[in-house]
C-alpha positions in Angstrom: 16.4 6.5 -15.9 16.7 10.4 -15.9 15.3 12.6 -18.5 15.2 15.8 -18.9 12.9 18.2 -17.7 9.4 18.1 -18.9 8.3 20.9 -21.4 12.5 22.1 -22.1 11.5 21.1 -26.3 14.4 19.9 -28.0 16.8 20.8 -25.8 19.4 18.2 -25.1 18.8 16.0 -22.0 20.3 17.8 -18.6 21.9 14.8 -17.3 23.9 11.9 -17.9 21.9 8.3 -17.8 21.2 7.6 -14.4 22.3 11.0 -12.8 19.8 13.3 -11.0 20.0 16.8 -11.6 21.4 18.8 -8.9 19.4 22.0 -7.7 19.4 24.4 -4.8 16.3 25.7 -2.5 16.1 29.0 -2.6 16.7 30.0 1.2 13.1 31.8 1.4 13.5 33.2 5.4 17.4 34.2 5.2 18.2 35.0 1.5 16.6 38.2 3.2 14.8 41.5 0.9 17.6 43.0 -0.9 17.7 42.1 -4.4 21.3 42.5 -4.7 21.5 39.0 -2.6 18.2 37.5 -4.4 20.2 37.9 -7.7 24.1 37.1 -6.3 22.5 33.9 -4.8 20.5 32.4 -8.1 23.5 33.3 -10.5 26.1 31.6 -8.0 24.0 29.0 -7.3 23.9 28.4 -11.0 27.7 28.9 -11.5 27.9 25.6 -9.4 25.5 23.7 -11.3 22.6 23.9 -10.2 20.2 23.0 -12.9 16.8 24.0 -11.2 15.8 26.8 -7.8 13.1 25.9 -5.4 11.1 28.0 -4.1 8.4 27.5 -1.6 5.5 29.4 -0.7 3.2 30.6 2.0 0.6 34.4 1.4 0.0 34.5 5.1 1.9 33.6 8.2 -0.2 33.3 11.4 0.4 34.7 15.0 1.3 32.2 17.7 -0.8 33.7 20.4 -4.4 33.7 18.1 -6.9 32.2 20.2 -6.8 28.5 20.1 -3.1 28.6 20.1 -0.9 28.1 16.6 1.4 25.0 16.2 2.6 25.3 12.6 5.6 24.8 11.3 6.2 28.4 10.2 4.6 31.5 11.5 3.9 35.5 10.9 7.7 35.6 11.6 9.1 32.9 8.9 9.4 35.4 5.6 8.6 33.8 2.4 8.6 35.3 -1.0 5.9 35.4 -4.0 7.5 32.8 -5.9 6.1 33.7 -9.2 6.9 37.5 -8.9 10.0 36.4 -7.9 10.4 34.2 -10.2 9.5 36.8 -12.7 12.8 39.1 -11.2 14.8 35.7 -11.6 14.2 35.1 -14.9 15.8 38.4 -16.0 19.1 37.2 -13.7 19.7 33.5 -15.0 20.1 32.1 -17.9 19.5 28.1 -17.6 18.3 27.0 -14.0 14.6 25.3 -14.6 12.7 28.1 -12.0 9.9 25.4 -10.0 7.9 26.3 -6.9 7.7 23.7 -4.2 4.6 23.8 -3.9 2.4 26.4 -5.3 -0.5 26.6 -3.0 -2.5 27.0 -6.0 -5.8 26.6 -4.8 -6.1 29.7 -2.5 -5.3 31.9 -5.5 -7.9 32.3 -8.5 -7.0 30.2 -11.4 -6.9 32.4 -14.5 -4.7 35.3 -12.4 -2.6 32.5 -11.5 -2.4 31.1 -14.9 -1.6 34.4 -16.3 1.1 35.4 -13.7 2.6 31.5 -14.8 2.1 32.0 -18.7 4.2 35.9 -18.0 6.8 33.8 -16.0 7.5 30.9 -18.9 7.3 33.7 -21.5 9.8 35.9 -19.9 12.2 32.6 -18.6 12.2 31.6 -22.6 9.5 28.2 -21.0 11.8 27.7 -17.5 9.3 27.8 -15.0 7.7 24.4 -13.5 5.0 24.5 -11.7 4.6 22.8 -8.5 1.2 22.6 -6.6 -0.5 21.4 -4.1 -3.2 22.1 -1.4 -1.6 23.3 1.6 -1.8 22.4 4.9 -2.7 26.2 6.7 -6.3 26.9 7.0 -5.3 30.5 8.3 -4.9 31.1 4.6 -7.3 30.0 3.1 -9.9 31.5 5.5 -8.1 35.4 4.7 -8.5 34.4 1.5 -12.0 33.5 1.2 -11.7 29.7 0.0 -13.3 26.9 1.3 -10.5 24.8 3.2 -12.5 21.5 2.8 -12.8 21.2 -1.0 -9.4 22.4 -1.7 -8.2 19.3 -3.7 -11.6 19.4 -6.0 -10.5 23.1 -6.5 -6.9 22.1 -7.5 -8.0 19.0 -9.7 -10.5 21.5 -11.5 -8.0 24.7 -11.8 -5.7 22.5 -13.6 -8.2 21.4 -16.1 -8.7 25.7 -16.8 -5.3 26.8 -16.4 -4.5 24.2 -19.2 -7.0 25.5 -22.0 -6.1 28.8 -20.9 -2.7 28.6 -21.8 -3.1 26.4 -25.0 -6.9 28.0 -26.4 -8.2 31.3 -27.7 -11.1 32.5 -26.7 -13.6 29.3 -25.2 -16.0 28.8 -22.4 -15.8 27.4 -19.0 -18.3 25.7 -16.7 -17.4 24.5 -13.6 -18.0 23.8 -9.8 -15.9 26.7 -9.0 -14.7 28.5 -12.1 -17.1 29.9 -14.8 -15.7 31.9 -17.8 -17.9 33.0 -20.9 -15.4 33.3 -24.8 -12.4 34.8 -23.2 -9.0 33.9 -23.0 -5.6 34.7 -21.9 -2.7 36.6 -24.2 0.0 36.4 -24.5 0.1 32.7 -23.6 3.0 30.7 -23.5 5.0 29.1 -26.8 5.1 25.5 -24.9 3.2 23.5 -22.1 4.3 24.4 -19.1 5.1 21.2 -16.9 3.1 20.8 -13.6 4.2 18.9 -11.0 2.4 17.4 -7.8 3.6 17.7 -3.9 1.4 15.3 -1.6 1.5 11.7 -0.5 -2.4 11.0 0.3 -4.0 8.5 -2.0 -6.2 11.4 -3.9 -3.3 13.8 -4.0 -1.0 10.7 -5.7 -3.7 9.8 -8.1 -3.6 13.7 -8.7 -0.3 13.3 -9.5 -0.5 10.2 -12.0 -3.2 11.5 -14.5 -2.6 15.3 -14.6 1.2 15.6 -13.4 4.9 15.5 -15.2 6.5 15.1 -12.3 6.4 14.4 -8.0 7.6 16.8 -5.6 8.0 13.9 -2.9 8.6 16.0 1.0 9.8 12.4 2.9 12.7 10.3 3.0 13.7 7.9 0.2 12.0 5.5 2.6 9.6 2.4 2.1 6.6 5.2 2.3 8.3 7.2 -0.9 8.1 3.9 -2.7 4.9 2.8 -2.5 3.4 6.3 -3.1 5.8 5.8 -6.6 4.6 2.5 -7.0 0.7 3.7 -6.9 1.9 6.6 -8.9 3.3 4.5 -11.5 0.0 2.1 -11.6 -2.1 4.2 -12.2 -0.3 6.1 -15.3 0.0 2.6 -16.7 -3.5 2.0 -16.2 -3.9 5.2 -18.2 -1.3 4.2 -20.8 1.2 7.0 -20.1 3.8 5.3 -18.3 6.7 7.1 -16.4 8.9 8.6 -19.3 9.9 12.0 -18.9 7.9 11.5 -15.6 10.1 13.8 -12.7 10.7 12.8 -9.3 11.5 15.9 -7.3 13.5 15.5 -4.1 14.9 17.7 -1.6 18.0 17.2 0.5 19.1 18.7 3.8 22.3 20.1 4.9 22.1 20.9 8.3 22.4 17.8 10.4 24.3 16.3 7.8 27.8 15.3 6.6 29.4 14.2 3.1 28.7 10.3 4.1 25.1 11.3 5.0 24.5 13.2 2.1 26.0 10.9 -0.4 24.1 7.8 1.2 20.4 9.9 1.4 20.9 10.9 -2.4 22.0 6.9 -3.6 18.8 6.1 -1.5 16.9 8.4 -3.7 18.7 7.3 -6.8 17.8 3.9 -6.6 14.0 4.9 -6.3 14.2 6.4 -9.7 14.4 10.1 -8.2 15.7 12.6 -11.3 16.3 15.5 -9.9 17.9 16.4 -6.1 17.6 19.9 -4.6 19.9 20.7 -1.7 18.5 23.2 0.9 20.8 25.2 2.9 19.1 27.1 5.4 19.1 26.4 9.1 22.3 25.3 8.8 24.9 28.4 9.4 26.1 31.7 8.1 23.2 33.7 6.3 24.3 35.6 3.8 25.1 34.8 0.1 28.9 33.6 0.8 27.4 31.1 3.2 25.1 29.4 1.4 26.9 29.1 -2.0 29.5 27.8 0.0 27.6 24.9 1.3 26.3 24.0 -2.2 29.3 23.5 -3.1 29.8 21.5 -0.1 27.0 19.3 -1.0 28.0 18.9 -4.5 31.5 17.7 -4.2 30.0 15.1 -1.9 27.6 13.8 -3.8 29.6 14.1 -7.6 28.9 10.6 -9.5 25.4 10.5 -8.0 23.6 13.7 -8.7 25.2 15.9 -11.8 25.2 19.6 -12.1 24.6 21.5 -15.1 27.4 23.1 -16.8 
């Protein structure tokens, strides 16, 4: 059953029963750096509906030819943008799309700047912004960085814990393995929770998800894999006694490779696993510019109308 979007209040639920949510990826390496498009792009992507943008997120890109070799999916040539600065610039341009990064890399950054950028974002969205983090996968990053690659989940599991009493109390104390604060505080903070939602399909990133998540940014298929990790997910936040209302499921979609049958099949695959909101991403899959990639959303949703619902 859908619902809507954790921490949107008392706003009235963005889909009909049993609908997911149609969103849009944000094409990070060919929306390009003029602002112009950034903004032409989110406001036509949400004149067709699209209830929520994606954006995903990498601080460094490394060089193919360092020694030892690279094989990484994306390199010092793949652009990506900041997503919570931009996010910040998006804000200002829409007036509706839930703004969620997929995946925050949250913990190579240091929790209470990161909390306050995300309590600035939700403030000036009017409580838009989801968050979306995980641990990574690039160790070139967190090495420039300065963060220890091998306790990176610990990290994330405690920032969460910190980045939640900064946004909700005044001045306290912290004491952790790797975060220690004495009576400070954030301000301003934001006026409601802001929702966090979990990438990762490893047992410790699942259980992750179940206790401290609103939601799972799933990167697979809706295969047999997707629903077991949904079926742990779900055990365990019965175990806890929170069950799975208002719990998001987070799926993306391709268009390239695809057609209307293939599309409409992949998102009733998702459907039926209890997925509530679909993004469709449109990069590597033709023209480049703005014109392009609206055009394909509305490509997408035509064929996939009585499955996944846009917002209007």
């Amino acid at each position: 059953m859908v619902a809507a979007r954790p921490g949107r209040g008392d706003r009235t639920p963005i889909c009909e029963p049993d609908l997911m949510e149609l969103g849009v990826v944000i094409p990070h390496h060919e929306i390009g750096s003029d602002p112009g498009a950034m903004r032409a792009f989110a406001q036509g992507a949400e004149e067709l509906g699209a209830g929520h943008l994606l954006l995903y997120d990498h601080v460094l890109g490394a060089g193919r030819d360092r020694p030892g070799g690279f094989k990484g999916p994306y390199d010092s040539d793949t652009q990506f943008h900041e997503p919570l600065v931009t996010f910040g610039f998006l804000a200002a341009c829409t007036q509706r799309a839930q703004l969620v990064t997929s995946i925050l890399i949250a913990p190579q950054r240091q929790a209470a700047l990161m909390a306050k950028q995300a309590a600035e974002v939700a403030i000036l969205s009017e409580n838009r912004l989801t968050l979306g983090l995980g641990i990574g996968w690039n160790k070139v990053e967190y090495d420039a960085l300065g963060v220890d690659f091998a306790r990176k989940g610990a990290r994330l599991t405690e920032q969460v814990e910190f980045m939640k009493r900064l946004w909700s109390e005044d001045v306290f104390s912290f004491d952790g393995e790797f975060h220690q604060m004495e009576l400070a505080s954030i301000a301003p903070r934001p006026t409601a929770p802001i929702p966090l939602m979990f990438g990762g399909s490893a047992p410790g990133a699942l259980d992750r998800c179940a206790r401290l998540g609103d939601g799972w940014i799933p990167l697979g298929s809706p295969n047999e894999k997707s629903a077991a990790c949904l079926e742990q997910i779900r055990a365990v936040r019965a175990e806890i006694g929170r069950g799975m209302d208002g719990f998001a499921v987070q799926a993306q979609a391709q268009f390239a490779g695809g057609d209307p049958d293939r599309w409409r099949g992949h998102a009733e695959k998702w459907a039926a696993l209890g997925c509530t909101h679909l993004a469709i991403a449109t990069h590597n899959a033709g023209d480049t510019d703005v014109d392009g990639h609206l055009a394909r959303i509305a490509e997408y949703r035509e064929a996939v109308a009585g499955v996944v619902q846009p917002v209007v």
